[in-house]
C-alpha positions as CSV (number, residue, x, y, z in Angstrom):
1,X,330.6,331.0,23.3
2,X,332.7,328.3,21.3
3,X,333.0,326.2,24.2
4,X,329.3,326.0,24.8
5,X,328.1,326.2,21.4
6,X,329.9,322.6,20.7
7,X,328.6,321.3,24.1
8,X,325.5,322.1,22.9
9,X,326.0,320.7,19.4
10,X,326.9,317.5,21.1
11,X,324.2,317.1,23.0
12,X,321.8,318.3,20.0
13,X,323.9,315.1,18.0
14,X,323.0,313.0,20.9
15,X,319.0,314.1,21.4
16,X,318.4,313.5,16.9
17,X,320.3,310.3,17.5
18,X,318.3,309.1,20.4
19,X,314.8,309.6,18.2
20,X,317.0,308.3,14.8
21,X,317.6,310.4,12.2
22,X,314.6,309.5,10.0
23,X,312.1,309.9,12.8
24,X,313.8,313.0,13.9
25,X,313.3,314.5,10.2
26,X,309.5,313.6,10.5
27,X,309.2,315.0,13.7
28,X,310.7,318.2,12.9
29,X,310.1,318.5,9.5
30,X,313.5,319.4,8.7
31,X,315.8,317.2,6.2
32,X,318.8,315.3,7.1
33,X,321.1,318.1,6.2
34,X,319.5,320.8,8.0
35,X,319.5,318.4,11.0
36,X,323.4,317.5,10.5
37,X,323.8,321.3,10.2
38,X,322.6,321.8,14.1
39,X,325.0,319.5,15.1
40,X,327.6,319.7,12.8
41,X,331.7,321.1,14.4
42,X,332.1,322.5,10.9
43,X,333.3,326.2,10.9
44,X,330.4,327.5,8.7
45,X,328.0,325.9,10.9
46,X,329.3,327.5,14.0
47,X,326.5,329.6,14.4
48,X,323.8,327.3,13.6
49,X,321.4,325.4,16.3
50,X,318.2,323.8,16.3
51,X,315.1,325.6,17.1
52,X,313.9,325.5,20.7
53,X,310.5,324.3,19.0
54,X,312.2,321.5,17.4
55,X,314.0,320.4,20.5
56,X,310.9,320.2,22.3
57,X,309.3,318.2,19.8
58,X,312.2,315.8,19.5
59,X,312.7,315.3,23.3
60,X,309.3,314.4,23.8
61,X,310.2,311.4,21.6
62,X,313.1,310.9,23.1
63,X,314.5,309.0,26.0
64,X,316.4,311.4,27.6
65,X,315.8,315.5,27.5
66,X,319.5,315.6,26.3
67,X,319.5,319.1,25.1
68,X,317.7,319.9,28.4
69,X,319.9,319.0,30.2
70,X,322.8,320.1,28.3
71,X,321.4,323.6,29.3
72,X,320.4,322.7,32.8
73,X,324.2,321.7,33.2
74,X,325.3,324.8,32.1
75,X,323.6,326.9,34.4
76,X,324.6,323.9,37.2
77,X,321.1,323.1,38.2
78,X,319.8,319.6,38.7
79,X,316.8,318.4,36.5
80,X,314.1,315.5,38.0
81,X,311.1,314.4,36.4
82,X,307.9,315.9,36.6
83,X,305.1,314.0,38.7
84,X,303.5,313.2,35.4
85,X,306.7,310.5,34.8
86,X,306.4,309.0,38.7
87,X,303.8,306.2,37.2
88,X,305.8,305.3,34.6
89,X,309.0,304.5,36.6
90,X,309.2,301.1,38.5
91,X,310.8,299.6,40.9
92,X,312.4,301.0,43.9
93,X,316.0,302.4,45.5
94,X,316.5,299.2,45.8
95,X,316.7,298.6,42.1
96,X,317.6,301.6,41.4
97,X,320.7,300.6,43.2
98,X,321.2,297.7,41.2
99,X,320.6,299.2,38.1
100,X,323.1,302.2,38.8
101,X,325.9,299.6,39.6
102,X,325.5,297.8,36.5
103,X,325.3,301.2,34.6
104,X,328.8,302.3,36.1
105,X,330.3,298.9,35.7
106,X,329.5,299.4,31.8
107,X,330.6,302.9,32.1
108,X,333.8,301.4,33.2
109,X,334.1,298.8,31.3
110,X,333.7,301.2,27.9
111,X,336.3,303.3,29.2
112,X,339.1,300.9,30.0
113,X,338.4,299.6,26.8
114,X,338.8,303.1,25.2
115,X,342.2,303.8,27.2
116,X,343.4,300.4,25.7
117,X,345.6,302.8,23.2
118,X,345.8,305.2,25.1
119,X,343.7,307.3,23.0
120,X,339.8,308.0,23.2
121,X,338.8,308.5,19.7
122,X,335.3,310.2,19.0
123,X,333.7,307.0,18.5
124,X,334.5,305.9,22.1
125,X,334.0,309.5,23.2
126,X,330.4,309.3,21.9
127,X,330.1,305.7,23.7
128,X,331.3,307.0,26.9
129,X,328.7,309.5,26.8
130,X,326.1,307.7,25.5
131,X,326.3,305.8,29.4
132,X,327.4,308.7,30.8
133,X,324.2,309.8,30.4
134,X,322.3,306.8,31.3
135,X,324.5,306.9,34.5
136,X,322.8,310.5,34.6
137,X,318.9,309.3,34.1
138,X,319.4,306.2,36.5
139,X,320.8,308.5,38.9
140,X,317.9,311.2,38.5
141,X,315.2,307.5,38.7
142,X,317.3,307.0,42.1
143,X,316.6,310.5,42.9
144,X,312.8,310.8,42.5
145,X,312.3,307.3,44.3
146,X,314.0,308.3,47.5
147,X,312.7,311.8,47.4
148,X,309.5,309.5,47.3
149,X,310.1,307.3,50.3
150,X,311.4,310.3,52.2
151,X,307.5,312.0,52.1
């Protein structure tokens, strides 16, 4: 359970900082410390995670379902958008293309910077996620389009 709880933490970290902190304590109605304390790798906060409620409310705010999909990847199934989202995305595979190369080419770009030392730090960890995860959404865009085209 330690393994997924801090996989789960980091991906709560990610989902309040995606909405920002302030808007994330008005959404939930929770304070900055009880928010910290869902995501926090401290010992005595082990056993602490954020409502399902509040998750809900904060990915609908959010750019990215990351808890979602932290829990999707768990249980190794694949998440795609609803029909609801299909008007709001543009474009095609075509840019979608596009728009995945340029992704991976920063992916790459904040990694080789990272391995520089030799060492990832959490900072660069956190920055390698951060497009990891936009890799992940432009890849699920990609997805729904040709699923699309395909009928």
């Amino acid at each position: 359970m330690a393994d997924v709880g801090t996989y789960l933490k980091k991906h709560t970290e990610a989902l309040v900082k995606d909405v920002g902190i302030e808007a994330a304590c008005q959404i939930t109605g929770k304070s900055k410390a009880t928010l910290g304390r869902y995501y926090s790798d401290n010992p005595e906060h082990a056993d602490r995670f954020m409502p399902v409620d509040a998750v809900a409310k904060l990915e609908s705010a959010a750019s990215f379902p990351h808890v979602t999909s932290g829990l999707a990847d768990l249980k190794n199934i694949t998440l795609s958008y609803g029909e609801s989202s299909s008007s709001e995305r543009s474009g095609g595979v075509n840019s979608d293309v596009i728009a995945l190369s340029q992704r991976f080419a920063t992916l790459m770009s904040e990694y080789q910077e990272a391995m520089a030392d030799g060492i990832i730090t959490i900072n660069e960890a956190k920055r390698l996620l951060r497009e990891t995860v936009m890799l992940q959404q432009v890849l699920l865009d990609m997805k729904l389009h040709l699923e699309e085209e395909s009928g």
